[in-house]
N, C-alpha and C positions, 0 to 999 in steps of 0.2 A: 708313603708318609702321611696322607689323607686318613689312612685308616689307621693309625696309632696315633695320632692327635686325637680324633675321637673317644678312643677308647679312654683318654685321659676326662673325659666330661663329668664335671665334675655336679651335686644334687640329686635330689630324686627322681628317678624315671617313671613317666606316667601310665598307669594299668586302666582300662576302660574295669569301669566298676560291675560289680558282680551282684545283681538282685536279684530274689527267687523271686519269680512270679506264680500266679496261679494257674493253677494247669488250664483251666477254662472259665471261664465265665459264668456265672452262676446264675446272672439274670437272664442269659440267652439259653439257658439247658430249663431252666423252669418257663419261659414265657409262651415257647412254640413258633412264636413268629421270626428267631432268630436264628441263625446257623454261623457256627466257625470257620465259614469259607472266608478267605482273603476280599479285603476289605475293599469296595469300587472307589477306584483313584477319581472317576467322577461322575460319584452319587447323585450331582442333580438332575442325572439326565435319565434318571429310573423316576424324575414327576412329570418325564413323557411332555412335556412342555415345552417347544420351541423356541420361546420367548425365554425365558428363565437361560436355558443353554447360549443362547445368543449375549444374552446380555452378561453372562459369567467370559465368554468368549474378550468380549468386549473389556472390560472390570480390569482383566491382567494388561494389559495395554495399557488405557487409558487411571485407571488410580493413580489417583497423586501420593498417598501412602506408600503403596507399593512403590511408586516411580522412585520416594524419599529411603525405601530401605535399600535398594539399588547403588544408589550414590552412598550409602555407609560402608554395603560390603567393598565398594571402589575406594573408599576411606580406608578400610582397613588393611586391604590387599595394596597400598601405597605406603602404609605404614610397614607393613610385612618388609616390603622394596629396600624403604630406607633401613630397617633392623639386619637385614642380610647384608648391604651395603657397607657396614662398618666392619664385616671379616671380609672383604676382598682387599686387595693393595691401590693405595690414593696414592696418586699422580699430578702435580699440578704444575703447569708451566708459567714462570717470571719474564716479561721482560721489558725492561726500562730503558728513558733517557735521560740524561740530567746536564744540564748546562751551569756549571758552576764557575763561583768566581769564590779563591780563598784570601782571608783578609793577610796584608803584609807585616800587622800589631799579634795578630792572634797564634795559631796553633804555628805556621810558619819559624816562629822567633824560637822554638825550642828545638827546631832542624836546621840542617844545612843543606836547601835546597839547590838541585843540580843548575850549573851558570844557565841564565839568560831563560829559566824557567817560569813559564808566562803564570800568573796568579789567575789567568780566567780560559778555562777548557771543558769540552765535553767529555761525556762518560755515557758508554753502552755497555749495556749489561744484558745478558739472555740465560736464563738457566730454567732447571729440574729439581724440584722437590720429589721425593717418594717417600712413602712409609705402607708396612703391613705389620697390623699385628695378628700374632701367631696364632691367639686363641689357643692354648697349649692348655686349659682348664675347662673351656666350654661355654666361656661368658656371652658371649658371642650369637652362639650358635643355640643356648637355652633363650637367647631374646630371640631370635629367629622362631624357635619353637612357639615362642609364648605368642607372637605374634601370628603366627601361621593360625591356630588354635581362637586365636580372636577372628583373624578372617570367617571360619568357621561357626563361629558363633553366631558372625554378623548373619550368615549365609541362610542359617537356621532362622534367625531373627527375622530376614527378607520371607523364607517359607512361612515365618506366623504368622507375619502382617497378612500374606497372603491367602491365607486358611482363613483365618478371622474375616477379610474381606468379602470373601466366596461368600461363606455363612454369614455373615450380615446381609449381604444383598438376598440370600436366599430367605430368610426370616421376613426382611423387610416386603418381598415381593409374593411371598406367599401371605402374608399377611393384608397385603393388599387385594389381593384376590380373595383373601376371607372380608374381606372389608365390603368390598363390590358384591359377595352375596348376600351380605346384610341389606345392605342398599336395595339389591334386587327383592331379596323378601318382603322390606318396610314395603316397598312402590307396592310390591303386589298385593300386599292387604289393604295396603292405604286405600286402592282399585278395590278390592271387595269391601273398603268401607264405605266408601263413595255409594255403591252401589246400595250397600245397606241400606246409608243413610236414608238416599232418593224412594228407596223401599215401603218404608218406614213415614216418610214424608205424604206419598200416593196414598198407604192409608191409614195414615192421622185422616187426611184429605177426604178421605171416605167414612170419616167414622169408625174406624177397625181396629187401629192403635190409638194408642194415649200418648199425655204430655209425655210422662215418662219415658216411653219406650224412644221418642223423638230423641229427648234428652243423653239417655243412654247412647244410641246410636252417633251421636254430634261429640259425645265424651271418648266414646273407642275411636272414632277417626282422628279425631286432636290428640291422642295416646299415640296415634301409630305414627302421623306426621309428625309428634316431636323430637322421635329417633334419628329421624335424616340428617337433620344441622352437623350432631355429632360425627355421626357416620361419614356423613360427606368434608368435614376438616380433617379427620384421619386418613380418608381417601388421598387429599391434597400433598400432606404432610409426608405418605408415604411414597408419593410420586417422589416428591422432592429430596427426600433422603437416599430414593436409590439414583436419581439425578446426581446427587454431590458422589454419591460412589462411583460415578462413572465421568466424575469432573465436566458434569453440563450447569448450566445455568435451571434457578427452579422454572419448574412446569413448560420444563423442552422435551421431558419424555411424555408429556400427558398424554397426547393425541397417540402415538405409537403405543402406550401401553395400556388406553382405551381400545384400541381397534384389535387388539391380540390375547383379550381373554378367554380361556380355554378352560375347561373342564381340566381337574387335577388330580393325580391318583398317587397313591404310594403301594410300591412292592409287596406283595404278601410273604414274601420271608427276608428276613433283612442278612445278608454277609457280616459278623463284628468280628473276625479274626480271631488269635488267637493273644491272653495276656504278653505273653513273652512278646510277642511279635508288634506289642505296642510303646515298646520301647527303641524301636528303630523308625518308627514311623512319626510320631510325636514332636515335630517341631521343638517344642518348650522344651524336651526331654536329652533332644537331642544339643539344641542349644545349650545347657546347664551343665554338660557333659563335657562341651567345645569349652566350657570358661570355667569349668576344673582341670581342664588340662593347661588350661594358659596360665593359673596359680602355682600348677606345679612346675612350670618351663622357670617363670618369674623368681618362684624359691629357688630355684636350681641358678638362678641368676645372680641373688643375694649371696648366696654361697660361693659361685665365682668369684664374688666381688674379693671373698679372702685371699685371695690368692695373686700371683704376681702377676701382671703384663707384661710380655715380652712381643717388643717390635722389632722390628728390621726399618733402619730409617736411612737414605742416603740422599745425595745433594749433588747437584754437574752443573758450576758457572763458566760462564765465559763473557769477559768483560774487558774492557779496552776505551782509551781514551780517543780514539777514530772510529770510526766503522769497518773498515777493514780488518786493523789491528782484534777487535774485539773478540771477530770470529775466527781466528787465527789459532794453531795448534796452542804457542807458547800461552797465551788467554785463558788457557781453560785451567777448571781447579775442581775438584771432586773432593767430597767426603761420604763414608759408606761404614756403618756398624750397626749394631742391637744395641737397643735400649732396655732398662728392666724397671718397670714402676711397681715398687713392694709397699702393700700399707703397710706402716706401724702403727699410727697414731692416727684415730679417726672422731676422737673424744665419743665414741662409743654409735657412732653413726652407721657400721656397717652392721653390729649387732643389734639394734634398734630396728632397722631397713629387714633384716631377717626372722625377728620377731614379727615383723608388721607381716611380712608374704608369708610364714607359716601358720597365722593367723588367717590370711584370706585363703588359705589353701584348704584349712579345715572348712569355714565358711562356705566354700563352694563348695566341700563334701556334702554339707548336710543340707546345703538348700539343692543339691541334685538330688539326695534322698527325696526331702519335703514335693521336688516335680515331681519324682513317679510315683509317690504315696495319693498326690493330688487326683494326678491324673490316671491311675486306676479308680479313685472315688468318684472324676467326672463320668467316667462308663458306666460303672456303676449304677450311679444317680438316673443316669438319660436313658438305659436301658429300663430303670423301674419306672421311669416319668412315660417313656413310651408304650411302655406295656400297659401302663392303665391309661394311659389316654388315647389307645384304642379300643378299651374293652367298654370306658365309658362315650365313646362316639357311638358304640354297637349298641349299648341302654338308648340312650338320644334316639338315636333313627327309631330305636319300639316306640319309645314314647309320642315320639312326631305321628307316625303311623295310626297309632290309637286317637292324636289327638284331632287325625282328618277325618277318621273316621267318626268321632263325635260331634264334630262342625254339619257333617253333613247329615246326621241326623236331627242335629237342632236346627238347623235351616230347613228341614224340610216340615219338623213338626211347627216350625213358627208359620209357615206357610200355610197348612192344613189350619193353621188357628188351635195347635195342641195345647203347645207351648207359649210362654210369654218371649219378649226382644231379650229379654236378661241372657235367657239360659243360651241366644244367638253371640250374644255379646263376648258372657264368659268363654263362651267354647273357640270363639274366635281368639284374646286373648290368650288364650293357652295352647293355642296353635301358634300364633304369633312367636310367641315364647319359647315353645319350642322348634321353631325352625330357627330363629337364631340362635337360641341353645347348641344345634345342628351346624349351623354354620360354626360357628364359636369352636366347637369340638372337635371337626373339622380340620380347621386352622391348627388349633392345636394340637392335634397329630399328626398335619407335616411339618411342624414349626419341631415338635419334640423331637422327628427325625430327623432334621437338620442338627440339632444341637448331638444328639447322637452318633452325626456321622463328625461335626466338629472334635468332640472328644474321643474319637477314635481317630483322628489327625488324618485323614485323607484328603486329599483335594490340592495339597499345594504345589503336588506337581505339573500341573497345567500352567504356573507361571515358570516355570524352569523353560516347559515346552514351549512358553513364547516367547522365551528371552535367548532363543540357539534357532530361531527360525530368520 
């Protein structure tokens, strides 16, 4: 019977959508640093960094985002509960007392009540309600669907928070580690300015150098010491932002992620999978896909609504003016039939309601297009962002190279008395410049590969693996 009620379901059935992808990736076949192997589910552990892995370990636990998309997918998967709940058969049990007394002016005066029949008695009463309706169109069961299909969305929705997560704290902490090499470079020159200076000051002292070259020397140190302030609030700030990601109070990770910085590397050839294959992986993608199928379940719902309801509704009292008598054979009373509720006349509310869901069903056609067009744009994007901003960290390191090499020949010719303090100055400046250039370029080529591996959607299954442990 189960399966010929079915077949009567009434709406459109839902098709997982059909998009060509490209066969490959264009920015990974031109870059060299990229390959079509299957994508690492967890990429942060190729920046060989301990500290980053641990605290991603930590993140899926401890977020309170995450924790909050959690509790929706329990939202929805209770909603699902109740939408399935209304095709099973309800059941509810009655049962009363009442102690009454009937007036000898009122209802009495219009009968002939049996002799010496008291005006004040009790009544017990115990009975069964039931009802199911049939679903014999699929009302029912297309809200089950729609609902089912939102679970899924939500589920996807929990995967993004969590992907987003991931890569934000990785951004955030690799960014702080480019933060603490600036620091490190400013201190270290600030130390070869110091030293200049004192240089410089021995011989003014002797006669050797001039005001000038003093001067010069006292304006490159006050150049390199004014970088710190900055440097060092960004330092703070980026403690404290991967702290709230990991729901601590600010600067409770400071000491822990001062005592664990580590030299950082990225992969020499990166895994991006293959186009097609990023339409199964892609949280957002997948999500938009879950809440087009729940528009179609909901039209299929609208379109039930035209149709008739037919229940099965029945009723078992048993009632008596003692307690005894109530529960006694003669007491009891039944009624048992189907009911059929047909609209006619809806003043145009069920065609209205229908309009409105084939409406949203297109709607979530095109905004599940507008994801995947997006998000093969973000690969795309992060593939050409990463490709030059390794090619330009490789310029950076020549240039830095060249510029120690010129430091140290202007140091040596100020020494010998070749050269004047300027040309030590300059060269120092432009070393300066270029190691946090270095630094900077740096950052931004494990920051570009983070974003990389975000728009290739992996990572968010490390929070599934810690929600089934």
């Amino acid at each position: 019977m189960q399966l010929g009620l079915e077949s009567c379901t009434v709406g459109p059935d839902f098709h997982r959508p059909i998009d060509v992808s490209p066969p490959i990736w264009a920015g990974a076949a031109s870059s060299g640093v990229m390959s079509n192997g299957a994508v690492d589910p967890t990429w942060w552990d190729s920046f060989h960094d301990r500290e980053l892995s641990s605290l991603v370990e930590r993140l899926v636990h401890q977020n309170i985002d995450l924790q909050s998309a959690a509790e929706r997918v329990q939202q929805a998967d209770a909603e699902r509960q109740i939408a399935r709940a209304q095709g099973l058969p309800n059941v509810d049990e009655q049962s009363s007392y009442k102690h009454e007394r009937q007036s000898p002016t009122g209802f009495l005066t219009l009968i002939q009540p049996a002799p010496y029949a008291p005006l004040t008695y009790d009544v017990w009463q115990n009975g069964l309600n039931a009802s199911w309706e049939l679903d014999l169109f699929g009302r029912v069961r297309r809200a089950v669907e729609a609902q089912r299909a939102d679970t899924e969305a939500a589920i996807e929705a929990r995967h993004a928070v969590a992907l987003d997560a991931i890569a934000t704290l990785a951004l955030d902490y690799l960014q702080l580690r480019g933060t603490e090499t600036r620091i490190a470079v400013a201190r270290r020159n600030l130390a070869v300015a110091d030293h200049d200076l004192k240089l410089v000051r021995d011989q003014f002292a002797n006669g050797v150098a001039t005001t000038l070259s003093v001067a010069q020397a006292e304006a490159q140190r006050a150049t390199i010491a004014s970088t710190l302030p900055a440097l060092e609030a960004t330092e703070a700030r980026l403690v404290n932002a991967i702290g709230l990601l990991l729901a601590e109070p600010p600067r409770a990770l400071a000491a822990e992620l001062e005592e664990t910085a580590t030299a950082l590397s990225v992969p020499p050839v990166v895994p991006v999978g293959l186009p097609s294959a990023l339409l199964r992986r892609r949280p957002d993608i997948r999500e938009a896909e879950a809440s087009l199928h729940a528009a179609t379940a909901n039209t299929g719902v609208a379109v039930a609504a035209f149709y008739p309801d037919v229940s099965l509704t029945g009723q078992f009292d048993e009632n008596g003016r003692i307690v005894g008598n109530a529960f006694s054979l003669p007491s009891r009373a039944f009624t048992f039939g189907p009911s059929i509720d047909l609209p006619l006349f809806e003043g145009g509310r069920l065609v209205g309601t229908l309009r409105l869901r084939r409406s949203q069903q297109r709607q979530a056609a095109l905004s599940y297009r507008n994801t995947v067009l997006t998000a093969w744009r973000d690969v795309d994007d992060a593939m050409t962002a990463y490709d030059h901003a390794r090619r330009t960290r490789d310029d950076v390191a020549l240039t830095v190279d060249a510029d120690r090499k010129a430091l140290s020949a202007a140091t040596q010719g100020f020494q010998q008395g070749a050269v004047d303090f300027l040309n030590v100055t300059n060269a120092e400046a432009s070393l300066l410049s270029g190691e946090d250039q270095l630094a900077t370029a740096n950052t931004n080529l494990e920051t570009d590969l983070v974003s990389l591996y975000k728009a290739l959607g992996g990572g968010w299954q490390i929070a599934d693996s810690a929600q089934t442990r």
